[in-house]
Backbone bond lengths (Angstrom), bond angles and torsions (degrees), N, CA, C in turn:
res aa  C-N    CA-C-N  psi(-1)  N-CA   C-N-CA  omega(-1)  CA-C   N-CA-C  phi
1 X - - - 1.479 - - 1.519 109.35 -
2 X 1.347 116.07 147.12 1.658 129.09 -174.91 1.119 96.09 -76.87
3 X 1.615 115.47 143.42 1.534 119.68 138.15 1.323 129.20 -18.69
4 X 1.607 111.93 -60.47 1.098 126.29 161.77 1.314 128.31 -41.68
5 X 1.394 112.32 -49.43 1.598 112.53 173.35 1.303 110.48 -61.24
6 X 1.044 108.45 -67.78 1.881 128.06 -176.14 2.017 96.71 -41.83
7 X 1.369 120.04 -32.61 1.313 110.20 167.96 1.509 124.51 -76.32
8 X 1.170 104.16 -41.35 1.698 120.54 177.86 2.216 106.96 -63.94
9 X 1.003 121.57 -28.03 1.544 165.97 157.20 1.613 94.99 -30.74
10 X 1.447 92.29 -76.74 1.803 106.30 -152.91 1.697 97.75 -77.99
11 X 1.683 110.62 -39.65 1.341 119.34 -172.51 1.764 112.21 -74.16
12 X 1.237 112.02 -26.96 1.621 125.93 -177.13 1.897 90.50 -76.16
13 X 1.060 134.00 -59.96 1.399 133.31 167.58 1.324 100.58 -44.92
14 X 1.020 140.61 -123.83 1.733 147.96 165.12 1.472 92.13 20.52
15 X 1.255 148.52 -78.63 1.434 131.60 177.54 1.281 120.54 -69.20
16 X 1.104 130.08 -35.34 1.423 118.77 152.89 1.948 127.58 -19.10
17 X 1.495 89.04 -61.02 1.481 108.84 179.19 1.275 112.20 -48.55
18 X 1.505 105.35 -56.36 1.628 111.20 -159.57 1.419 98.43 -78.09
19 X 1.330 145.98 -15.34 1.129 147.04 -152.90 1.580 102.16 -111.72
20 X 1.293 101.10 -51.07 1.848 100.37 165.53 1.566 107.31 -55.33
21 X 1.706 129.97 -78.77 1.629 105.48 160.67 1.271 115.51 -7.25
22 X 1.175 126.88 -73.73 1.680 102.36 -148.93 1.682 107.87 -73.08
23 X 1.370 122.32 -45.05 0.948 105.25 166.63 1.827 149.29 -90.08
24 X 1.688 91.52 32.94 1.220 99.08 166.95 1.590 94.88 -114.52
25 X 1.431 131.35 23.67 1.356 140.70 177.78 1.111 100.30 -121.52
26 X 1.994 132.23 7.22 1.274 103.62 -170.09 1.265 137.17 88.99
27 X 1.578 123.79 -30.06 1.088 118.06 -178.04 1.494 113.38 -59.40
28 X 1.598 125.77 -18.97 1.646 114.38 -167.22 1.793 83.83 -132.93
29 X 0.790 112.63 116.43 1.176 138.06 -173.15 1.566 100.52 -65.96
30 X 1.699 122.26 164.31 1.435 124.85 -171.49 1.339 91.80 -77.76
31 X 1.737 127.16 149.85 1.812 127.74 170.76 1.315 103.60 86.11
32 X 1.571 128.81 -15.18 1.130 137.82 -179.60 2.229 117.28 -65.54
33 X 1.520 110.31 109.86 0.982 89.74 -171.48 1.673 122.83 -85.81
34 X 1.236 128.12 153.85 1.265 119.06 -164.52 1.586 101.01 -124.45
35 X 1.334 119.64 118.74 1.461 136.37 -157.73 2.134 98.62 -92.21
36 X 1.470 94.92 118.24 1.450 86.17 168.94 1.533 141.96 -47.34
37 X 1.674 97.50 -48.82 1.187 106.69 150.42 1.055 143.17 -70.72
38 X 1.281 140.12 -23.88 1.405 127.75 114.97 1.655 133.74 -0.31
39 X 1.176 103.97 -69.26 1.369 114.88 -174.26 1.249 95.09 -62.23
40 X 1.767 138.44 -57.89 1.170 119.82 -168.17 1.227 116.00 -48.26
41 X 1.722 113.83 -34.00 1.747 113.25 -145.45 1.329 79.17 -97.03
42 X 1.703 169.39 6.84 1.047 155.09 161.65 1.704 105.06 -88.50
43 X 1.258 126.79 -54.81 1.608 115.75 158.03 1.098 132.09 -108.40
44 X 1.348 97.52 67.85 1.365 116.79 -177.13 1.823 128.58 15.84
45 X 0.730 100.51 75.43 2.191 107.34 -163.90 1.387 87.48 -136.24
46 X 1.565 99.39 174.12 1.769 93.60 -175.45 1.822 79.22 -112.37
47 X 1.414 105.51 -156.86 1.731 107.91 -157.82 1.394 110.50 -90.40
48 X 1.752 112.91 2.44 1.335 99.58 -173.98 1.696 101.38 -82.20
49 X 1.424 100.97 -57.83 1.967 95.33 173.30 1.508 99.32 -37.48
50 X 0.983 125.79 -77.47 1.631 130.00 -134.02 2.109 91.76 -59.88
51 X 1.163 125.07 -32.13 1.340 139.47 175.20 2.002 83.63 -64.63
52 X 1.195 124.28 -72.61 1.398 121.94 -170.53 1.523 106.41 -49.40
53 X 0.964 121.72 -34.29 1.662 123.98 -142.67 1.967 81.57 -81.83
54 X 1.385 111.93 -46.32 0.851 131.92 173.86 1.999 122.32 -35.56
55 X 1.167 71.41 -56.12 2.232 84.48 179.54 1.590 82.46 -75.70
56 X 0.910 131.97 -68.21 1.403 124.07 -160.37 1.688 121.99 -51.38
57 X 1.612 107.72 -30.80 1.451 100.39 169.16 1.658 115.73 -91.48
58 X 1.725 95.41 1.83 1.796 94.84 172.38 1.429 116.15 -69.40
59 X 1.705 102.37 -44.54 1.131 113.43 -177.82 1.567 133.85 -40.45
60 X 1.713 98.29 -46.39 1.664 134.23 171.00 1.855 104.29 -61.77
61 X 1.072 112.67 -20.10 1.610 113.65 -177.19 1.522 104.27 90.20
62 X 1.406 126.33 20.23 1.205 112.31 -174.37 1.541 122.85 -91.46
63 X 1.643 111.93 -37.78 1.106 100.76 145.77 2.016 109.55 -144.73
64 X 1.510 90.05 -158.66 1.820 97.98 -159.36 1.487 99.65 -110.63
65 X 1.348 113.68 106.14 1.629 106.92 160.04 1.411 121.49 -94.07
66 X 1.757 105.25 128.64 1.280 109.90 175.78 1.862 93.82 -91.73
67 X 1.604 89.39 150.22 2.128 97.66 172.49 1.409 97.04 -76.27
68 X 1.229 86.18 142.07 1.757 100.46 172.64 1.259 120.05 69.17
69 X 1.666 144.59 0.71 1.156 150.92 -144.21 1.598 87.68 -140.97
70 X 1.344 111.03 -99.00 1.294 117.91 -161.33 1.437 100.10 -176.92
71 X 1.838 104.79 -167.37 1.380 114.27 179.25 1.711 112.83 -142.27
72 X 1.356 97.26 126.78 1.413 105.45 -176.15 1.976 136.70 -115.98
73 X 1.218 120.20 132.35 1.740 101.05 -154.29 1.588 86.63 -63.19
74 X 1.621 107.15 159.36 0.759 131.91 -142.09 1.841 95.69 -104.20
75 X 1.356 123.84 125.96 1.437 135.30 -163.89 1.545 106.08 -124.41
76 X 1.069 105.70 173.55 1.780 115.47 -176.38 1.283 113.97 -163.96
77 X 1.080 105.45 125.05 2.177 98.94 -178.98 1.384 96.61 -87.88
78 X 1.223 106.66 -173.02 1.437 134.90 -165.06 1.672 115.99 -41.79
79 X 1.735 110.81 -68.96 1.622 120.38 152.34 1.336 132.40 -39.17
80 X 1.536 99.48 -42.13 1.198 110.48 -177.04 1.879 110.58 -66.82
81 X 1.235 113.37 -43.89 1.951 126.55 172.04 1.699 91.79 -54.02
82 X 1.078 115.44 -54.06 1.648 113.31 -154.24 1.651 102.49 -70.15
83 X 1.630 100.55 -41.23 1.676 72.16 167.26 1.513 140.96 -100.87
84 X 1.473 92.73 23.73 1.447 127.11 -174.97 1.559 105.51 -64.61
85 X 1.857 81.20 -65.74 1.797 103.78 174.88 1.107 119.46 -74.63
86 X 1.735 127.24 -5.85 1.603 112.08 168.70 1.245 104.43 -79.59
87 X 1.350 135.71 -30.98 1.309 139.15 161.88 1.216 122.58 -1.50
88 X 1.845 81.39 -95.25 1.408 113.74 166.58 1.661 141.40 -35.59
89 X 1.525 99.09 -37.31 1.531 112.47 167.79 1.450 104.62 -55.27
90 X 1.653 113.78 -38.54 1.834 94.38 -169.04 0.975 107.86 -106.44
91 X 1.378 132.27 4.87 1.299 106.03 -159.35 1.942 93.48 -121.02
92 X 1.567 123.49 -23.75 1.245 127.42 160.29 1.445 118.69 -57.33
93 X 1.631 130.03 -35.33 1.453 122.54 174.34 1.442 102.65 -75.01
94 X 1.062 137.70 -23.79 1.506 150.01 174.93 1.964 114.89 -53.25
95 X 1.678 89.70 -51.95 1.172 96.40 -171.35 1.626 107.40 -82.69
96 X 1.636 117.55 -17.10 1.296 132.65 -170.18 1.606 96.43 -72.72
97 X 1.211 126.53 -57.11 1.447 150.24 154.30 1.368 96.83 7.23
98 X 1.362 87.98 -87.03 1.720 106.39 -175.21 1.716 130.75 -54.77
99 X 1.426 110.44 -19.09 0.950 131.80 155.93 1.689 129.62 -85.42
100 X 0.883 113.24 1.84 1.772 119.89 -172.08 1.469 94.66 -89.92
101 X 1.228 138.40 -89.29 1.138 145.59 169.87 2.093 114.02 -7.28
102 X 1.292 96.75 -47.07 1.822 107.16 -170.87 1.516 97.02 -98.84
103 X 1.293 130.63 6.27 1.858 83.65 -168.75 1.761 92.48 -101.75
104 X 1.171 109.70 146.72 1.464 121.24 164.90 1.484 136.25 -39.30
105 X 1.281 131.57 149.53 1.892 108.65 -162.50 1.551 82.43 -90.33
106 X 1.513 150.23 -14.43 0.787 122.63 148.56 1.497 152.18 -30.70
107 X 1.920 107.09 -45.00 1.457 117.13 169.84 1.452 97.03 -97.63
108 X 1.455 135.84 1.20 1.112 118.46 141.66 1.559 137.75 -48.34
109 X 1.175 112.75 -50.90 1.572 130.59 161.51 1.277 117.51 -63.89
110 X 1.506 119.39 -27.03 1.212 116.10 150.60 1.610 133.15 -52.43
111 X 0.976 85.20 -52.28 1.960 94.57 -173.38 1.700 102.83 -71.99
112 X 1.240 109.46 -8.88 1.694 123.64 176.46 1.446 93.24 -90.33
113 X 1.448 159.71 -50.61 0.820 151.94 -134.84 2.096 90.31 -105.68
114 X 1.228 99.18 -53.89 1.446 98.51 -177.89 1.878 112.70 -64.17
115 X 1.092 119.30 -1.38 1.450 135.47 -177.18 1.264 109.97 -95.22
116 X 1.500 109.51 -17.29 1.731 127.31 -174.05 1.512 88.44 -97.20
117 X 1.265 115.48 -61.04 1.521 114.97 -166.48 1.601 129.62 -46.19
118 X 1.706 90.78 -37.10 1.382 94.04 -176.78 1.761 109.11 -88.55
119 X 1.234 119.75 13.81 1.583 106.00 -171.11 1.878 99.93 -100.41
120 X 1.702 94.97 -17.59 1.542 95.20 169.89 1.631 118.12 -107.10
121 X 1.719 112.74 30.77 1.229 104.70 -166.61 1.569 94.34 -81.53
122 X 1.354 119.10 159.55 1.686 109.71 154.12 1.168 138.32 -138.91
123 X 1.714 88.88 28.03 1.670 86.49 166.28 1.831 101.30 -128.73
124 X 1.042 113.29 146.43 1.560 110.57 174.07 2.143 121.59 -42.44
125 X 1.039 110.70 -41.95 1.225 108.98 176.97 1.782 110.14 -73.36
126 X 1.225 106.39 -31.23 1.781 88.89 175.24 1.590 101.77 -98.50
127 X 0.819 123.09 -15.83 1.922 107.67 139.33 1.712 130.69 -47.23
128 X 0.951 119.35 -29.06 1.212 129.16 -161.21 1.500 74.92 -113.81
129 X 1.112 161.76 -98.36 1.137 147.96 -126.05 1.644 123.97 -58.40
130 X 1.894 92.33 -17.60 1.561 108.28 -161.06 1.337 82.60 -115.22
131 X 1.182 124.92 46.65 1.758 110.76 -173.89 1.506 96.78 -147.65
132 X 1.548 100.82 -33.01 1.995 107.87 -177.23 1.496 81.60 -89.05
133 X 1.390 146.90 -27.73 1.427 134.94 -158.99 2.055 92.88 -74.27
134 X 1.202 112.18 -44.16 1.883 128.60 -171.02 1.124 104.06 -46.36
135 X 1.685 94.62 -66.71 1.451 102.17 -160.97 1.925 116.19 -64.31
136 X 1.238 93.61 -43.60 1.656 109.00 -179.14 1.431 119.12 -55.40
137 X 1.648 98.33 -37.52 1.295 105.71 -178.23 1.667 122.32 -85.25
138 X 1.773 104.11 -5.56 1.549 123.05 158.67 1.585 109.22 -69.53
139 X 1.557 112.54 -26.71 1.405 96.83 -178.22 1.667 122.85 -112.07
140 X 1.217 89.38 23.02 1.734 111.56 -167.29 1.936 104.17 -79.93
141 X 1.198 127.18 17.79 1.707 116.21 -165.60 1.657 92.60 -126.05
142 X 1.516 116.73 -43.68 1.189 88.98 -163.86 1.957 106.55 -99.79
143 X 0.945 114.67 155.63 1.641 127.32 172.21 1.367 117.01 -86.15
144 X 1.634 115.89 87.47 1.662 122.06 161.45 0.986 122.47 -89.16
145 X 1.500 129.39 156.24 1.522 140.76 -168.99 1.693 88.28 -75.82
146 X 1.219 125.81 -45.45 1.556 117.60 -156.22 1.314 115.34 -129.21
147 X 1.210 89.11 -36.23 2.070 95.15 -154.75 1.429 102.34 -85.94
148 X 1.404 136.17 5.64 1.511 119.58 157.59 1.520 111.36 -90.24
149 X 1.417 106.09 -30.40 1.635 101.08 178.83 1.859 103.81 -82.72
150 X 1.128 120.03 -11.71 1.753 121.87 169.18 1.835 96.62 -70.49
151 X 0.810 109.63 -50.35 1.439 123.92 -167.18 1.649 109.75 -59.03
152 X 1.118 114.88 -78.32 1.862 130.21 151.75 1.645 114.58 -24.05
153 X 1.409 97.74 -22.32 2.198 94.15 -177.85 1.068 89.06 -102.25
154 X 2.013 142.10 -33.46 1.448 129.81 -177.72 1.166 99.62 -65.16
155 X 0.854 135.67 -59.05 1.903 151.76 -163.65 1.526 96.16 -62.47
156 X 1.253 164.30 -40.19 1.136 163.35 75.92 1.559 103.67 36.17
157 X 1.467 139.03 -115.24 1.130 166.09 135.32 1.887 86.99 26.50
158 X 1.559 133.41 -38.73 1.130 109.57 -154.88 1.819 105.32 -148.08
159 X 1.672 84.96 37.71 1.596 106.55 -166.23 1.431 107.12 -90.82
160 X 1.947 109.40 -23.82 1.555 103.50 167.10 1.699 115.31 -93.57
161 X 1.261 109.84 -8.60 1.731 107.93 167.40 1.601 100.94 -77.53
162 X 1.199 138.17 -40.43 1.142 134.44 -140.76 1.939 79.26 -82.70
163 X 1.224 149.24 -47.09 1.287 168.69 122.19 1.301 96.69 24.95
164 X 1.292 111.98 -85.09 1.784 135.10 -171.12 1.772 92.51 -60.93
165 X 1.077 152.32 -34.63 1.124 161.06 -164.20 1.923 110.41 -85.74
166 X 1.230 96.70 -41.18 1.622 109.41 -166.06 1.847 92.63 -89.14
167 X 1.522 122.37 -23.44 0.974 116.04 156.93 1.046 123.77 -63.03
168 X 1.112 122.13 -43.66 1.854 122.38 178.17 1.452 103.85 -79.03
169 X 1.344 155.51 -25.03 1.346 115.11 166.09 1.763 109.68 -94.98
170 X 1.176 109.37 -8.93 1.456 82.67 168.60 1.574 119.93 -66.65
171 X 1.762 123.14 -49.69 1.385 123.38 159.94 1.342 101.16 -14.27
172 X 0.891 111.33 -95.44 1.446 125.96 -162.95 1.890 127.30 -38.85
173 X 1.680 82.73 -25.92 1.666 88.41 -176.21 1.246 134.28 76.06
174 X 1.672 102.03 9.66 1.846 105.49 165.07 1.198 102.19 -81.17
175 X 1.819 82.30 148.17 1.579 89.80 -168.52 1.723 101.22 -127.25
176 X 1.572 119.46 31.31 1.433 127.37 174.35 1.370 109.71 -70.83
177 X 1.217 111.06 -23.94 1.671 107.45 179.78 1.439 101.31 -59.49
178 X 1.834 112.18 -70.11 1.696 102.35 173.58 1.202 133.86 -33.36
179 X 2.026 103.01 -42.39 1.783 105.47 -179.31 1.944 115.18 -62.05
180 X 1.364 112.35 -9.53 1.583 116.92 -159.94 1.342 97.54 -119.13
181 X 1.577 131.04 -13.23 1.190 140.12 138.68 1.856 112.88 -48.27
182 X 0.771 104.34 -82.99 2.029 114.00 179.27 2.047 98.71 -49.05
183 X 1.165 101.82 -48.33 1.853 89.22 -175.78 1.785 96.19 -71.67
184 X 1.133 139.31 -13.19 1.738 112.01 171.62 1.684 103.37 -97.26
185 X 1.630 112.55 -18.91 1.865 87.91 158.72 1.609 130.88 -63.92
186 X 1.734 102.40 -23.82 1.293 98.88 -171.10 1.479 95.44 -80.62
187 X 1.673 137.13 -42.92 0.922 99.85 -164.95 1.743 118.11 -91.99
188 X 1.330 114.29 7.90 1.433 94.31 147.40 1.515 138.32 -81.89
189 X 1.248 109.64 -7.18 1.472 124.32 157.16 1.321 100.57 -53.16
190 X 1.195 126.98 -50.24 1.566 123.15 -160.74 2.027 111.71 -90.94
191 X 1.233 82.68 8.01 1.860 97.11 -174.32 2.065 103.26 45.81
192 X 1.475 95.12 41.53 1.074 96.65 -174.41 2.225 103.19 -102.32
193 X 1.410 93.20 91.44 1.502 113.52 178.19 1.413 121.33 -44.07
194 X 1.718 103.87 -55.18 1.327 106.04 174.41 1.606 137.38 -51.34
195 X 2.000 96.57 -51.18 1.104 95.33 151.67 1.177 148.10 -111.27
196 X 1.131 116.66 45.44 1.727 123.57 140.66 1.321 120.11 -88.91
197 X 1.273 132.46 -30.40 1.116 132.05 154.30 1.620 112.01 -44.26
198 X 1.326 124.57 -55.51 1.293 121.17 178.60 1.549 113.24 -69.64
199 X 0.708 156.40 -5.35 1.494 164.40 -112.22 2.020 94.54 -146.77
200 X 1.760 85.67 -77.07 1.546 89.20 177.99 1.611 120.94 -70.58
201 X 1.273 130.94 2.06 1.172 122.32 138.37 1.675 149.89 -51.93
202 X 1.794 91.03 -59.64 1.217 94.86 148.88 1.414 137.88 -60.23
203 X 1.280 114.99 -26.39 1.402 113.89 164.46 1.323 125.62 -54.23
204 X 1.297 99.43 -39.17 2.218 119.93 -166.21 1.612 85.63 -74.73
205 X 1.156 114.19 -19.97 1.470 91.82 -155.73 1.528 86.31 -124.02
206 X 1.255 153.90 -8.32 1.516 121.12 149.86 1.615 117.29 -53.71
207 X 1.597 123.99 -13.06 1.260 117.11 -174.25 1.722 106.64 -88.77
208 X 1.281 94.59 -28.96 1.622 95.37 179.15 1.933 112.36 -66.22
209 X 1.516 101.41 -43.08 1.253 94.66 174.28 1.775 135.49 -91.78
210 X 1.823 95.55 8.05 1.429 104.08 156.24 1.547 112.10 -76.96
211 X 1.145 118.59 -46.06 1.488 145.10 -161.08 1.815 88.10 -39.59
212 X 1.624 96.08 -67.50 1.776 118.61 -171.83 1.878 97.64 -44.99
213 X 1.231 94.87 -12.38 2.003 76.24 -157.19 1.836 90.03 -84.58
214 X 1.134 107.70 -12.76 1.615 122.42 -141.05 2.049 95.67 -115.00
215 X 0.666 115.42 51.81 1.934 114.58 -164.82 1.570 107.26 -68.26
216 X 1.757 102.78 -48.31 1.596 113.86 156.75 1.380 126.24 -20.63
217 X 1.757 112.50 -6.41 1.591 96.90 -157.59 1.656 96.97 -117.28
218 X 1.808 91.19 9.61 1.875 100.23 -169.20 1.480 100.69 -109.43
219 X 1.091 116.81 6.64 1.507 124.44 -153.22 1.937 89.82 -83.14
220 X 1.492 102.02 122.75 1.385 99.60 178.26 1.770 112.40 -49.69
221 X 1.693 121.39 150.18 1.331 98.47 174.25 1.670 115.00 -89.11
């Protein structure tokens, strides 16, 4: 491999990063198109990274490149979430599974501490930030061929519904998300497999069936 490559390499990563941030923060909204050149002239790279940075956040599910057209973050209507989140119901307690047994009582106390954090967060984005940190960090022990990087592109793909969603129960002031947060620390404290698997289902799936109540939130802008 060239110098050159190995530079174009490190710099296509490096915008990748900063560009995934923003739009797992929202800044480019789902349908939102994202201009190559652009991307170069905002972190400064010339167009081959920002073209790389590009395949690389396709890959993640973040957004959709058409050839020859452009590239756009990546959106989902209504059907499209539902079978996003039936997915997700089986195949996240699955991957949780595999992780119950390995994770350390260290990131145990972790995911206890981040379970504290989010019940006093108060704004939606440091909710969501301390919520992809929980969950991720529930699936951070064991080593799969597929299903954490399958897992990481759903979670991706449904990071601005999950947004529009975390707005509506905070409004509202339910606070079952926290209570179903604290019941999957205890039962991985208890290396109890079965139910965390059951636990984080119902969780995946009260958002899928708030989502349905909420259709307004698929409405192209």
């Amino acid at each position: 491999m060239t110098l050159e490559h190995t530079s174009h390499g490190a710099a296509g990563a490096r915008v990748a990063a900063e560009l995934r941030e923003a739009i797992l923060a929202g800044v480019h909204p789902p349908g939102a198109r994202i201009r190559q050149e652009d991307v170069a002239e905002r972190y400064g790279a010339s167009r081959v990274p920002a073209r790389e940075a590009l395949r690389m956040l396709e890959a993640e599910g973040l957004v959709t490149v058409v050839a020859n057209t452009g590239a756009w973050v990546t959106s989902l209507n209504l059907a499209e979430s539902e079978e996003v989140y039936q997915v997700r119901e089986r195949l996240e307690p699955l991957l949780l599974r595999y992780n119950v047994p390995l994770l350390s009582p260290e990131s145990i106390d972790e995911l206890e501490h981040l379970a504290l954090e989010m019940e006093s967060a108060s704004d939606i984005e440091t909710f969501l930030r301390l919520d992809r940190e929980f969950h991720l960090t529930s699936y951070s022990a064991a080593t799969t061929t597929m299903l954490f990087d399958t897992v990481l592109r759903l979670w991706n793909r449904t990071q601005p519904y999950r947004r529009a969603y975390t707005s509506v129960f905070l409004s509202e002031g339910d606070r079952s998300v926290h209570h179903e947060h604290h019941l999957l620390v205890a039962a991985v404290r208890r290396r109890d497999a079965d139910e965390a698997e059951r636990v984080l289902a119902s969780h995946i799936r009260r958002t899928r069936l708030e989502l349905a109540r909420h259709p307004e939130i698929f409405a192209a802008p």
